[in-house]
C-alpha angles and dihedrals in degrees: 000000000000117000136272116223114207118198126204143187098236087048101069099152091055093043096051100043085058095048089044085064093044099048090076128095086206103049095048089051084053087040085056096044093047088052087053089042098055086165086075122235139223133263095241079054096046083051092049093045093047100040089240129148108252087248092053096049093051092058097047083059091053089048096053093036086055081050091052088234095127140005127234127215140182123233138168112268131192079253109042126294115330132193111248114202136202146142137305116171140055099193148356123226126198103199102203105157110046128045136183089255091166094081093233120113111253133211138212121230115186136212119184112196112208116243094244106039101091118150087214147005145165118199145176135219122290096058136108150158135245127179125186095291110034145321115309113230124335120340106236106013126105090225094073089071084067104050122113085225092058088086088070084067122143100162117023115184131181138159101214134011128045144244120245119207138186136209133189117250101182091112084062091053086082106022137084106235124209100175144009116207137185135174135180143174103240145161152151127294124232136158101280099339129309117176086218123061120102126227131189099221118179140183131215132200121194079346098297113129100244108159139015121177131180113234116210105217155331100275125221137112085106127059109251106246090250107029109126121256094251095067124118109244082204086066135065108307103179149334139209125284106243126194135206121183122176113192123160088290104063139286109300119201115198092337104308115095115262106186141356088239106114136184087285100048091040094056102217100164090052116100126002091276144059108201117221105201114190120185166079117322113221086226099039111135088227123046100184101142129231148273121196123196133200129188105294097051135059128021097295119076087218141104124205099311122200111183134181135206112203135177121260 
């Protein structure tokens, strides 16, 4: 899995040197053929493709390694060794909201929930599942969600309902956190795929509302970067990564506060569990159903991720 890169106000020389690579034309269009050539290329190829002198290329890949955008590796060429370069990272995060204010350095610990192993659900047609290979169990019927084989998901789509997952907290019964974070791939659901056509899409946590976020579309026209070959280009291809991070100050959703629930009221260190809900609300203005996307659909290489930064 390739890195995160989190970004963060008390950390200005980080952060410049990544929007310095991003500030270039030229390095987000290498950025973007690197992403389609997931082989990796050289540096001799990356200066043929962009019409750059060898030098200048060369520079544009120092820029984005420094960035930790992309790696660099030598390997034997029929001329000699030659850098090899390829990306590094799935997403960049500006954390604008929370900071570490204690003074103590902090740490991330990771927990990545599989897209098929939720604990309860309750759907409505049209929905489905598909894994690497092919559909599990039978497209459109309510029966499939309960099926052994539905941990194998990959692509999970509903109109109505919701999934309810639930991951462990014993690591936060003895340790100070700062900050509780989750992202997902999601979008709307449509018969076949429409851009646009708007969904109401809301998470729960310990069932408290604490972000709802209307997706677009349904998004195809263009095969997700991950999706398996077998599946069809005329159906759903990929969503947008969203975000929801709940610190002492509230619950924050891509970036914009959500609710005024926060890691106390929320009561994230009660129980063994914290319960990620994902749906459809019965009152949503837009019913427009979901698409939920792991690791090997869609254009992020992710499934559901939950991570905690704790004190140390």
């Amino acid at each position: 899995m390739k890195n995160r890169i989190n970004l963060d106000l008390a950390q200005p020389e980080t952060s410049a040197a990544v929007f310095r690579a991003l500030s270039s034309p030229i390095r987000l269009r290498m950025l973007q053929y690197l992403v389609e050539k997931s082989t990796g290329m050289n540096i001799s190829e990356l200066a043929e493709r962009f019409a750059l002198p060898l030098s200048s290329a060369a520079l544009h890949v120092r820029v984005l390694e420094k960035a930790s955008l992309i790696f660099t590796e030598e390997k034997p060429g029929l001329r000699g060794a030659q850098k090899i370069c390829a990306i590094d990272a799935e997403d960049v995060y500006l954390n604008l909201y929370h900071r570490n204010n204690s003074g103590k350095p902090a740490k991330d610990v990771g927990y990545s929930m599989p897209l098929g192993n939720y604990f309860d659900c309750v759907v409505s047609k049209p929905c489905g599942i598909a894994g690497k290979r092919s559909y599990i169990g039978v497209e459109d019927s309510e029966s499939s969600f309960y099926s052994a084989n539905r941990v194998h998901a990959q692509l999970i789509w509903f109109r109505t309902g919701f999934l309810e997952y639930r991951f462990s907290n014993y690591f936060l019964k003895t340790e100070k956190i700062l900050e509780l974070r989750f992202s997902f791939e999601a979008c709307s659901e449509a018969p076949g795929y429409n851009n646009d056509w708007p969904s109401d899409i809301t998470v729960w946590i310990n069932g408290v509302q604490a972000f709802t976020f209307r997706s677009a579309g349904d998004y195809g026209g263009t095969r997700g970067l991950y999706n398996p070959a077998w599946w069809p280009d005329n159906s759903t291809q990929y969503g947008e990564l969203h975000r929801l991070e709940i610190s002492r100050e509230g619950c924050f959703g891509d970036g914009r506060k959500t609710s005024e629930y926060n890691l106390e009221t929320l009561r994230v260190r009660e129980g063994n569990y914290i319960s990620f809900r994902i749906g459809i609300r019965e009152d949503a203005e837009y019913a427009g159903g979901i698409n939920l996307f792991g690791e090997n659909f869609g254009n992020f290489r992710q499934n559901i991720e939950m991570t905690a930064k704790l004190e140390r």
